[in-house]
C-alpha positions as CSV (number, residue, x, y, z in Angstrom):
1,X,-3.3,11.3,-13.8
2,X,-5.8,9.2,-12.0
3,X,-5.1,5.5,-12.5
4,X,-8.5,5.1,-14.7
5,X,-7.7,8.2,-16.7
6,X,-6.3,7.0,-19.6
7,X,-9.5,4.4,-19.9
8,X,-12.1,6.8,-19.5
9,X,-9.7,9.1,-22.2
10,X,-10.1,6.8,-24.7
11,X,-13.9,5.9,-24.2
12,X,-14.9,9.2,-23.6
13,X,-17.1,9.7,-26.9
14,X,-17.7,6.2,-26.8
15,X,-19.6,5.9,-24.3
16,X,-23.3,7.0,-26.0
17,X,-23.9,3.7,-27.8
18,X,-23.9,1.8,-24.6
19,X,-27.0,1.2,-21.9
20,X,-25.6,2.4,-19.1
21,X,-23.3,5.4,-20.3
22,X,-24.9,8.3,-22.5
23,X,-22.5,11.5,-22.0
24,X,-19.9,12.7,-24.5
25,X,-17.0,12.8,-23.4
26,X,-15.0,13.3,-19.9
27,X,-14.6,17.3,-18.7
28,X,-12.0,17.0,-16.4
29,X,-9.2,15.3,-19.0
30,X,-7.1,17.6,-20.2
31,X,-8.2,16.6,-23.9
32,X,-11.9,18.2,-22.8
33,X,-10.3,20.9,-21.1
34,X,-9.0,22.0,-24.2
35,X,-12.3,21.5,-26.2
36,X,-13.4,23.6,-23.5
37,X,-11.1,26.3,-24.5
38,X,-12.2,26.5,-28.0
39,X,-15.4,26.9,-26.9
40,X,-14.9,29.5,-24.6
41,X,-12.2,31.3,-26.9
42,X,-14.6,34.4,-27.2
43,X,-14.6,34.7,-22.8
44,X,-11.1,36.2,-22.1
45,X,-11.8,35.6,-18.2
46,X,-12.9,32.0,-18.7
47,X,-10.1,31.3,-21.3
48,X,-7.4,32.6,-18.9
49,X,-8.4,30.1,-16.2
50,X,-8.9,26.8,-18.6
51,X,-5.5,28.1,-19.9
52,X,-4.3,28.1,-16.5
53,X,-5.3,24.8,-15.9
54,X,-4.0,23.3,-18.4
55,X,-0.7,24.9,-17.5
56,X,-0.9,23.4,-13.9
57,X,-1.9,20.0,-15.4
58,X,1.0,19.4,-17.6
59,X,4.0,20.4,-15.0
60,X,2.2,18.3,-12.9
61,X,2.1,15.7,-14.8
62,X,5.9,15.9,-15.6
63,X,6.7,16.3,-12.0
64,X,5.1,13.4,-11.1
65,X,6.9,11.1,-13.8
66,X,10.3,13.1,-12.7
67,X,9.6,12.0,-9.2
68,X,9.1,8.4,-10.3
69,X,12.1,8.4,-12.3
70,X,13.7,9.5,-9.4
71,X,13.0,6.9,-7.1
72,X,13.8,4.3,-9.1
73,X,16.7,5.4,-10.1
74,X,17.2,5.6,-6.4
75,X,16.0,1.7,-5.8
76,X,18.0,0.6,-8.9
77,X,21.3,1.9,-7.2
78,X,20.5,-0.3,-4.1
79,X,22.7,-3.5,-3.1
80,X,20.9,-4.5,-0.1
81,X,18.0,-6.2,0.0
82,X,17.9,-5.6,-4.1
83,X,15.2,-8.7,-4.2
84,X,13.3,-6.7,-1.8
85,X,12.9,-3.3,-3.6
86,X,13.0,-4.5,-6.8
87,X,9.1,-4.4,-7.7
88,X,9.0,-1.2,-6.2
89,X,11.3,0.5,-8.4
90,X,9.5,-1.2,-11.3
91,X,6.4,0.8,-9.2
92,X,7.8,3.6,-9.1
93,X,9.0,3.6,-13.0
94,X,5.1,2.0,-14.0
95,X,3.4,4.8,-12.5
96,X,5.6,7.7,-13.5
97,X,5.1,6.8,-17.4
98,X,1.5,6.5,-16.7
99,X,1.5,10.4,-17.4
100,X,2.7,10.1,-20.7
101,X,-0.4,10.3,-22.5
102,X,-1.4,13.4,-20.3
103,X,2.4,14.9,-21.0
104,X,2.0,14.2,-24.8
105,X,-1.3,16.1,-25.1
106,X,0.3,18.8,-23.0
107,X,2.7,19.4,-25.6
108,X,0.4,18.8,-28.9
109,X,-3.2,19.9,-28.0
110,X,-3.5,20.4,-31.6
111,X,-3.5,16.2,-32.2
112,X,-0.5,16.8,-34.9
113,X,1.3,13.9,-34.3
114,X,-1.6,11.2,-33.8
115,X,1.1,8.3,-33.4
116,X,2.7,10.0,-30.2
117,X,-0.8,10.5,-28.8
118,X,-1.6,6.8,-29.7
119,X,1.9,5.3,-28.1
120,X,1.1,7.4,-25.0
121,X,-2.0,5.5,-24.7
122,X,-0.3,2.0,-25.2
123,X,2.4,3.1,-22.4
124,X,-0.4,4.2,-20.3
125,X,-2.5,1.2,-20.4
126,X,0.8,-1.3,-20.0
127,X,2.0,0.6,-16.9
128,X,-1.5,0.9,-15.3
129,X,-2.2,-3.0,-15.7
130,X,1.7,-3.2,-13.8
131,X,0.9,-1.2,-10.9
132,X,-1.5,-3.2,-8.4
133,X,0.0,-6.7,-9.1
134,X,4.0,-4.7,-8.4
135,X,2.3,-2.9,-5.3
136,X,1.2,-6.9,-4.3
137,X,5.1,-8.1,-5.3
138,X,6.3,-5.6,-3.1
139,X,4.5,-5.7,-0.3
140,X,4.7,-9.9,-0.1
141,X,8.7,-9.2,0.0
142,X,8.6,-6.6,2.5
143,X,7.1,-8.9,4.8
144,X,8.2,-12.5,4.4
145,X,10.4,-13.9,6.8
146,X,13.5,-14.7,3.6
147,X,14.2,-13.2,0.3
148,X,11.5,-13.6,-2.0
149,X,12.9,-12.8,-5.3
150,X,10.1,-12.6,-8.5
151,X,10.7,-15.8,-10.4
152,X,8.8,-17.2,-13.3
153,X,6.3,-18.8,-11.0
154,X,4.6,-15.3,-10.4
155,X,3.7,-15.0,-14.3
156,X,-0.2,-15.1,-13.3
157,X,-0.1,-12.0,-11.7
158,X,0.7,-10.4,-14.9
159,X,-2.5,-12.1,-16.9
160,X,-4.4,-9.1,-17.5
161,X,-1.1,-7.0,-18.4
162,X,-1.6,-10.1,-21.4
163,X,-5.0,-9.3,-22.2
164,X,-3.9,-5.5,-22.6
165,X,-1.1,-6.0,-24.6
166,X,-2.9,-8.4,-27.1
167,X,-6.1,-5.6,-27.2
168,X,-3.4,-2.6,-27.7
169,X,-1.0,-4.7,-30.6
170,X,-4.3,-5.6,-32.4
171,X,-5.5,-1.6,-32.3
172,X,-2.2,-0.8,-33.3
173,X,-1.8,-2.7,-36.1
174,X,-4.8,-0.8,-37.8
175,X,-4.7,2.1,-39.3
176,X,-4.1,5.7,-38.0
177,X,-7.8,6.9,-38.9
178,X,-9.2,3.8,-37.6
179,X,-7.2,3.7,-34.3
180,X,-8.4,7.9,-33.8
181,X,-12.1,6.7,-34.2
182,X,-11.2,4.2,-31.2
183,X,-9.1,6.5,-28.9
184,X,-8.8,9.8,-30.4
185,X,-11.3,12.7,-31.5
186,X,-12.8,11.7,-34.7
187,X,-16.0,10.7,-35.3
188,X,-17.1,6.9,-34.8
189,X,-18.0,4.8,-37.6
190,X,-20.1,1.9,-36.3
191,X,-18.5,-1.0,-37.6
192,X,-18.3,-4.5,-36.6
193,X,-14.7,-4.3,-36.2
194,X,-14.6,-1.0,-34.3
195,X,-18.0,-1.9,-32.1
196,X,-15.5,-5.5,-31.6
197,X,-12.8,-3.7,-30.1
198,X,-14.9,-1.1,-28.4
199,X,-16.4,-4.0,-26.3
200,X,-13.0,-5.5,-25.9
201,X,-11.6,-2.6,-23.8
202,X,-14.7,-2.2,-22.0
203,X,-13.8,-6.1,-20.8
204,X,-10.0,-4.7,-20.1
205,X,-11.7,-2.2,-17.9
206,X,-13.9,-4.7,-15.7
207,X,-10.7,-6.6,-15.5
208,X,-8.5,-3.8,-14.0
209,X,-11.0,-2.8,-11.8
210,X,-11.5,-6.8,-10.0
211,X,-7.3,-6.9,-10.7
212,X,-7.3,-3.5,-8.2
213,X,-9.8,-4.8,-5.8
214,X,-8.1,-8.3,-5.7
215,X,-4.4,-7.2,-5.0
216,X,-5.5,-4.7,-2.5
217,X,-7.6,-7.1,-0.1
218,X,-4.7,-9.3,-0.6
219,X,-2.1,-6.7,0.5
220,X,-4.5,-6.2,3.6
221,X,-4.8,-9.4,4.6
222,X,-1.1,-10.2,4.5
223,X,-0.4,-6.9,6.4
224,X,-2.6,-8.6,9.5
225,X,-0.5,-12.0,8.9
226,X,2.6,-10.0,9.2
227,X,1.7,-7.8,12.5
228,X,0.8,-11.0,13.7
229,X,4.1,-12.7,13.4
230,X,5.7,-9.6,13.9
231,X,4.1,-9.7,17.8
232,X,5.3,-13.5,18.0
233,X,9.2,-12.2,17.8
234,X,9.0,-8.6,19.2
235,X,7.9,-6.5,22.1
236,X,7.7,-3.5,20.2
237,X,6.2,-2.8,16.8
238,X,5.3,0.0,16.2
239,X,7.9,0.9,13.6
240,X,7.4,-2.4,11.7
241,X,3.9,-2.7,11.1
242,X,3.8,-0.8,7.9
243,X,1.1,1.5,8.6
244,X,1.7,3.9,6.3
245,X,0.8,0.8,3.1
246,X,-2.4,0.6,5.7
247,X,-3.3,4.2,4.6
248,X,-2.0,3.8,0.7
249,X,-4.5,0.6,0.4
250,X,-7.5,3.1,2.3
251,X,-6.8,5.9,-0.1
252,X,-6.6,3.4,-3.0
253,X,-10.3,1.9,-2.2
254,X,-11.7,5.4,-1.7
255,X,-10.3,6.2,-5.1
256,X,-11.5,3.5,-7.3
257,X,-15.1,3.7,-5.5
258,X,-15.0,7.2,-7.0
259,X,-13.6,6.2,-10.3
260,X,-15.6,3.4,-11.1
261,X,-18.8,4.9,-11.7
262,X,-16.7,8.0,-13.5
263,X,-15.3,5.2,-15.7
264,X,-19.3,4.7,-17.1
265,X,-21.0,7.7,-16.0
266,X,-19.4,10.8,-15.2
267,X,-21.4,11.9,-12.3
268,X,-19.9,14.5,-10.9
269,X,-16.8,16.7,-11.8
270,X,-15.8,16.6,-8.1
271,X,-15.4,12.8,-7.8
272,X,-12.1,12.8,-10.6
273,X,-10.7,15.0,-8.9
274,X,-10.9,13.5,-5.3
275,X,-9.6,10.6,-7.3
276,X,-6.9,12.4,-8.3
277,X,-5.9,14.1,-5.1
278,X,-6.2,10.2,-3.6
279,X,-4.2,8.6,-5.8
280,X,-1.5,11.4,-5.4
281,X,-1.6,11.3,-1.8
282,X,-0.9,7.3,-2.4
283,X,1.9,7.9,-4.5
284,X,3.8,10.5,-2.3
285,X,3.3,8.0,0.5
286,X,4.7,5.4,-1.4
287,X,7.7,7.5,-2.2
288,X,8.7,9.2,1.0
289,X,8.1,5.7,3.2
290,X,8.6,2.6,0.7
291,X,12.5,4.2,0.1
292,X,13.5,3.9,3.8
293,X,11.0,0.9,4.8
294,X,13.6,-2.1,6.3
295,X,12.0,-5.3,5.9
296,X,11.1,-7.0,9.6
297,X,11.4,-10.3,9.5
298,X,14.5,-10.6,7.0
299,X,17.2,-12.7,8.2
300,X,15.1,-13.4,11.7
301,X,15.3,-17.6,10.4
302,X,12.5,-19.6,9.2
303,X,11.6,-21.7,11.6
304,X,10.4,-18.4,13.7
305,X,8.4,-16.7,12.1
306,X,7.9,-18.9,8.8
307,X,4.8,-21.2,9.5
308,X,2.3,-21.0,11.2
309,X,2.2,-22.3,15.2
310,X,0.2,-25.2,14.2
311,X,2.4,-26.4,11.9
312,X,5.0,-26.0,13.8
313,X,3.7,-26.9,17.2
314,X,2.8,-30.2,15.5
315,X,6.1,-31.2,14.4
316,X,8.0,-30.1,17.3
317,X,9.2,-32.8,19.8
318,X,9.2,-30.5,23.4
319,X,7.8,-31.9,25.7
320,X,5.4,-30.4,28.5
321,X,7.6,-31.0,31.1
322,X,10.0,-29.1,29.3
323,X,8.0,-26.4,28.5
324,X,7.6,-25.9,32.0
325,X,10.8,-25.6,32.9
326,X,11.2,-23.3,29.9
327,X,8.8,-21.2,31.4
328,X,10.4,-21.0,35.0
329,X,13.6,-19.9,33.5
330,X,11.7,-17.2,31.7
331,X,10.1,-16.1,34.4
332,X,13.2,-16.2,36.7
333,X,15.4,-14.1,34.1
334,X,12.1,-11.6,33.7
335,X,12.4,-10.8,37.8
336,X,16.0,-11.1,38.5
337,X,17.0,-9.6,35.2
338,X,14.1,-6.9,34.1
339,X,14.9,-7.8,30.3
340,X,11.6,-6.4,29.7
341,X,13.3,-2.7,30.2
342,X,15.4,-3.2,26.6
343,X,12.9,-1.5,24.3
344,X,15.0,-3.6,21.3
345,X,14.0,-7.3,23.2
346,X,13.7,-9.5,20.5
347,X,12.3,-13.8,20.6
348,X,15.9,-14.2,19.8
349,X,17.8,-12.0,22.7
350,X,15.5,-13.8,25.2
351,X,15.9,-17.3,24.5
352,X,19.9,-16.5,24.4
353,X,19.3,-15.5,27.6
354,X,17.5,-18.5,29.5
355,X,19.5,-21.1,27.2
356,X,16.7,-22.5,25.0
357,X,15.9,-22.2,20.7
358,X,14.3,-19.1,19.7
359,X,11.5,-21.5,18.4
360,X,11.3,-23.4,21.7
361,X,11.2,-20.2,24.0
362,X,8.0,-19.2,21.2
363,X,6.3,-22.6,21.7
364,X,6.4,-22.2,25.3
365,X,4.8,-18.6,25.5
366,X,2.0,-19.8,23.5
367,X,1.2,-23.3,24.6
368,X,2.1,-23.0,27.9
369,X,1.3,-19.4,29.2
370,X,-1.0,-18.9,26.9
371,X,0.2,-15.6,25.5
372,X,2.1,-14.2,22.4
373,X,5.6,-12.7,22.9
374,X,4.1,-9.1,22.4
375,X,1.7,-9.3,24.9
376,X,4.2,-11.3,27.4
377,X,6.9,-8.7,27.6
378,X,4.7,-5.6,27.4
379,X,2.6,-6.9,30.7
380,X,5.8,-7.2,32.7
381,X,6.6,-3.6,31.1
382,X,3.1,-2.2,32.5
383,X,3.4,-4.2,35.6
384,X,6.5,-2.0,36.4
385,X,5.0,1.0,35.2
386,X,2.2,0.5,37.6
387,X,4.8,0.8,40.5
388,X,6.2,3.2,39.0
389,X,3.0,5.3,38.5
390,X,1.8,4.5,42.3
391,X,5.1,5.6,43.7
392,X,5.4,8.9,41.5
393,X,9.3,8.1,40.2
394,X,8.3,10.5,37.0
395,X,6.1,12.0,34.6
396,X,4.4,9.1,32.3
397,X,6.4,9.5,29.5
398,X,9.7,9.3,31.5
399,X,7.9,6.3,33.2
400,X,7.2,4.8,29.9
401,X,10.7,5.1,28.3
402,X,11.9,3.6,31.8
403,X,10.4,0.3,31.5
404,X,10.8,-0.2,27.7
405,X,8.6,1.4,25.2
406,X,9.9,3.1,22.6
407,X,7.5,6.4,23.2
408,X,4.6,8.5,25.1
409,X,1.8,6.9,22.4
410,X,2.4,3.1,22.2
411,X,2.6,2.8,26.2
412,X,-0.8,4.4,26.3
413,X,-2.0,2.0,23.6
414,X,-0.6,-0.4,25.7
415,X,-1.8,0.5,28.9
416,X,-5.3,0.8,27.7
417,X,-5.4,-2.8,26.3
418,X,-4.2,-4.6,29.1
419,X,-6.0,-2.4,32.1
420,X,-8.8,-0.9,30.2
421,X,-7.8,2.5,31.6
422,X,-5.3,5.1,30.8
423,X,-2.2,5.2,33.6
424,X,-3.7,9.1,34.6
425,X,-7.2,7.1,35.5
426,X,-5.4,4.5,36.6
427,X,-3.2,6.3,39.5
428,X,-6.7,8.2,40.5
429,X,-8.5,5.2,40.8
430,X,-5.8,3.6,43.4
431,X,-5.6,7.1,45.1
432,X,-9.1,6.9,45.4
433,X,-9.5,3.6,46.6
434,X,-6.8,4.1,49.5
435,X,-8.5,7.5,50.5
436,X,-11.5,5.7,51.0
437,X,-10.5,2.7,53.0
């Protein structure tokens, strides 16, 4: 189910007494689809196919609360890091039992057993308002430099999960017929009370929509604060820097700009279901990277990668004559040593090395030589390479894992950045040059 689905369910026919919305109803829930079959009962071909889609919608549905089920189970029965993964597995759980209202309709098309259809809605709505802010919880503990359990100080983030529960224990507190005019099939009497509550989850829909938007620019920006500090204690990153969540917030943004004007106006049939396959996509990303993700910085120490330079370049008492001599030693241990060939170099194995504090050894790259630990140890690494390349001791990938990097792509990347040419145009351009002269 698309994240929004169970708010445009359940404003689907109400939707016509409002300015900006006119159309009955939302064709690609499974409710409509099988409104859509009564109509078409008399069309065996065209019943077939709604039939079969239906079908296809309800084990899918189950699979994907199976799967999330699943991995929770499988985050639950974790003992490290437990802190870490814990708002995942509520994640995982959350977004799993948002198919219950799709699963319940599945199984009573017929609307027997209002109450079940009513509950699904409740769970639906709780687990939807969970999802961005335990995406955010998450994804701040993946990345901070300590264990950052979820204490009571984090109760903002759960405001609007408030606001929903208040909306959904005053609707369910009425009575069944009343509650079906609101979120079911029958017909709507225009009442002040109903029109009241109407309004009231229109409200709960703006908020989930700036709650989404919010969390996910804030998941953004922290993942460029974490690369950052990431490249202030390693040479190589690439299997830190979380990409994949990179591509979970892209596919979450194109989804909501798809579902937002669904949520008001369905436009087009096509746009749900892009929604759909989106949010999916997210989900099975989620799943098959966040249950082997290692957090980065994790017992790296504080006073590396916990503030930022400023504040602790302002507090720290090294002087710049001792920076400098900091930096000869580095330099000294770079030539006579080639640490810069361990792809696994960390801040901390090269300040054991020349005898100084991790944070010291950091201070000094930056205030004195002007450059981050990243970009530091990966110049001395092309440096080599360009030797290397000129006096043809390999292909470039065997060049590449020679000098330190962990693979073919990020040496390119690299390479590129720090020469503004590949190492292929590189070599041609020296061979050039010397053919000339």
């Amino acid at each position: 189910m698309s994240i929004a689905s169970v708010f445009i369910v359940s404003l689907g026919k109400r939707r016509q007494f409002f300015v900006f919305a006119c159309k009955e109803g939302h064709k690609n829930t499974p409710k409509a689809v099988y409104k859509c079959h009564h109509l078409l009962r008399d069309d065996f071909v065209l019943q077939k196919i709604v039939t079969t889609i239906v079908l296809l919608l309800g084990i899918f549905s189950i699979l994907i609360l199976c799967v999330g089920l699943l991995a929770a189970n499988m985050l639950a029965l974790r003992t490290e890091h437990r802190d870490i993964y814990r708002p995942l597995m509520f994640f995982f759980l959350a977004y799993g039992l948002t198919e219950t209202q799709t699963i319940i309709e599945f199984f009573d098309h017929q609307r027997q057993y209002l109450l079940a259809h009513h509950l699904g809605m409740v769970v639906a709505v709780h687990c939807n308002l969970l999802l961005a802010p335990l995406l955010w919880l998450y994804v701040r503990a993946i990345t901070a430099s300590a264990t950052t359990p979820v204490t009571l100080a984090d109760w903002k983030h759960f405001l609007p999960l408030a606001f929903g529960s208040m909306l959904c224990m005053i609707l369910m507190s009425t009575t069944v017929e009343f509650r079906d005019q609101i979120i079911g099939d029958s017909d709507l009497v225009q009442t002040g009370p109903a029109m009241t509550i109407i309004f009231a989850w229109i409200l709960l829909m703006l908020v989930w929509v700036f709650q989404v938007f919010f969390y996910l620019y804030k998941i953004y920006r922290r993942l460029i604060t974490y690369r950052d500090r990431l490249r202030n204690v390693f040479a190589s990153t690439e299997n830190l820097e979380l990409r994949w969540i990179y591509i979970v917030v892209l596919l979450q943004v194109f989804s909501m700009f798809l579902t937002v004007p669904e949520m008001f106006y369905p436009v087009s049939e096509n746009f749900e279901i892009a929604s759909y396959v989106a949010d999916f996509l997210a989900f099975w990303l989620l799943a098959l990277w966040g249950l082997r993700q290692q957090p980065g910085l994790v017992n790296l120490g504080h006073a590396i990668v916990g503030e930022s330079d400023d504040e602790k370049y302002r507090r720290s008492a090294l002087s710049q004559e001792q920076m400098q001599r900091i930096a000869s030693k580095i330099e000294a241990a770079m030539n006579e040593m080639h640490l810069y060939r361990n792809p696994n170099l960390t801040l901390r194995d090269l300040a054991s090395e020349v005898s100084s504090p991790p944070n010291y050894v950091s201070q000094t790259l930056n205030s004195e030589l002007g450059k981050t630990y990243f970009d530091y140890i990966n110049e001395w690494r092309i440096e080599a390479a360009k030797e290397s390349l000129l006096k043809d001791e390999g292909n470039v990938t065997e060049i590449a894992l020679e000098v330190g990097f962990n693979s073919r792509s990020s040496f390119y990347k690299a390479f590129k950045r720090i020469t503004g040419m590949t190492p292929t145009v590189f070599k041609n351009s020296v061979s050039q040059s010397a053919t000339r002269s």
